[in-house]
N, C-alpha and C positions, 0 to 999 in steps of 0.2 A: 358311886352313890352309897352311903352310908345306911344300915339298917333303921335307922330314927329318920336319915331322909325319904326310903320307900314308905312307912309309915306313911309319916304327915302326907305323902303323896297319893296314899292309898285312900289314904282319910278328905284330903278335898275332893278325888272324884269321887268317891262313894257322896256327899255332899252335893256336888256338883250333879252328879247326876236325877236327883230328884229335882232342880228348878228347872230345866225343861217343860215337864208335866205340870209344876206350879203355876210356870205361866200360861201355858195354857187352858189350863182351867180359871184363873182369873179373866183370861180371855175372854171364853165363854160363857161365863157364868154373871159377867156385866152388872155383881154388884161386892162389894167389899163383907158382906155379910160371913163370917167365918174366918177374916182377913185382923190381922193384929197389927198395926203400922207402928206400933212400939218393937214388935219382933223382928221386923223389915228393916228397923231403922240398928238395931242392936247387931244383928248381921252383917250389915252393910259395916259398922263400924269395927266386926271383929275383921274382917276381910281387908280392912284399911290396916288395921294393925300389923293382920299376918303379912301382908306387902311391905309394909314398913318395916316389920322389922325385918324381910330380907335383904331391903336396899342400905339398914344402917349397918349391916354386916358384908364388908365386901365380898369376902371370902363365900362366903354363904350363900350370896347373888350368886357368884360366879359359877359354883358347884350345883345350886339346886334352882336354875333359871326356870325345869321344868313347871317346878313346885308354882312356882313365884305365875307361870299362865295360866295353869287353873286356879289360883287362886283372882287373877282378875277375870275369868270366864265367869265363876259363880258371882265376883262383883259383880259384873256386866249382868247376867241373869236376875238377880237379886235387883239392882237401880230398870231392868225391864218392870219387874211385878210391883217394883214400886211407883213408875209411871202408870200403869195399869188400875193400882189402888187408887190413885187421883182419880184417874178416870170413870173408874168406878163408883165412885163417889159422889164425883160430880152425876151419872146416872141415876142414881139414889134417892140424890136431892131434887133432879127433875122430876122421878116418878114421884115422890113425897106429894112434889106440889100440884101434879095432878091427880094426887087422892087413891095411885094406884098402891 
């Protein structure tokens, strides 16, 4: 593994390891107040990218498969807190309509 690939590798778990506690404070917290579903969605689509582009590079798959499962760990974490935001929301809108 190449110096440029420990980086980028360094770099998704350091990443990686704060949507854990994301989601669980979304969890808990049962409403989207503080939540940006433009940032959720911008994320999810860099994360699409960085996969992408290690599957249009064979070579690149083949050498850096580690890189390539955190990056869909922080997908999968990242499409959790965006299930979450739904949910949240739809909570929001319940409380709304009961004046709370």
């Amino acid at each position: 593994m190449e110096a440029a690939q420990i980086l980028e590798t360094i770099m998704i778990i350091s990443f990686g390891a704060s949507w854990p506690a994301n989601v669980m404070k979304s969890w808990k917290a049962r409403t989207t107040k503080g939540k940006s579903l433009l940032f959720l969605c911008l994320i999810e689509f860099g994360y699409i990218a960085g996969i992408a582009s290690k599957f249009l590079n064979d070579k690149a798959f083949a050498d850096e498969w580690l890189t390539v499962i955190f990056y869909i760990l922080n997908f999968v974490m990242v499409g959790a807190d965006l299930v979450l935001y739904y949910r949240n929301y739809r909570l929001d809108k319940a409380a709304a309509a009961q004046g709370k």
